[in-house]
N, C-alpha and C positions, 0 to 999 in steps of 0.2 A: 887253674881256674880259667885262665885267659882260652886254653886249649878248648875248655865246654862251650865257653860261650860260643867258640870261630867252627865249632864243632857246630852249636845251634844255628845261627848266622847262614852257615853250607846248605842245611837240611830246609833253610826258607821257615824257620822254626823263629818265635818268638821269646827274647831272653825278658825270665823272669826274676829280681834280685831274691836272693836266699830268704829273707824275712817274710818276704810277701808271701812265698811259697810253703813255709813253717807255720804263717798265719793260716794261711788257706787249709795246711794239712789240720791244724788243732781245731779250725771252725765245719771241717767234715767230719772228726771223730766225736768231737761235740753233739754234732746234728744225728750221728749216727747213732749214740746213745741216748738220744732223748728218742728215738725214733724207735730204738728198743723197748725202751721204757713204756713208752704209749703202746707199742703192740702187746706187750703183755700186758695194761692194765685192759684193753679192748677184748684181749679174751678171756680175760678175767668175766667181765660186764658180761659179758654174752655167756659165758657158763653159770653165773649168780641167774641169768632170765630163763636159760633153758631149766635151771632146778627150780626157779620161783613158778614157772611155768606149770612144770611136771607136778610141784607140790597145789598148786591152782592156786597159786597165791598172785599170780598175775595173768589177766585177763589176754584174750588172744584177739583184742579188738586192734583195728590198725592205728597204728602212731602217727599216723600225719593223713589229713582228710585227701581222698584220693586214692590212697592203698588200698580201699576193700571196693572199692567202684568200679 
């Protein structure tokens, strides 16, 4: 272990302790899965509007004042 850190230390690299670096990996896989998750509910939402659309069940007017200006 001594070896990595003098290994980091050489390279002008900043030593991180193991926990933080465990934390940090589980709060990216975390984020990466909610990030998942929200992309498929987003194209979820957008093919329910394209079929509400198609079936005329939803109007093709613009969602936010400015869009059709």
């Amino acid at each position: 272990m001594l070896e990595g850190s003098l290994t980091a230390v050489a390279a002008g690299e900043q030593v991180v302790p193991a926990s933080e670096l465990a934390a940090a990996m589980k709060q990216i896989k975390e984020l990466q899965r909610l990030l998942g998750k929200k992309t498929m509910e987003n194209e979820l939402l957008k093919e329910a509007v394209e079929y509400g659309r198609a079936k005329k069940w939803i109007a093709h007017a613009p969602l936010l004042p400015g869009d059709g200006e």
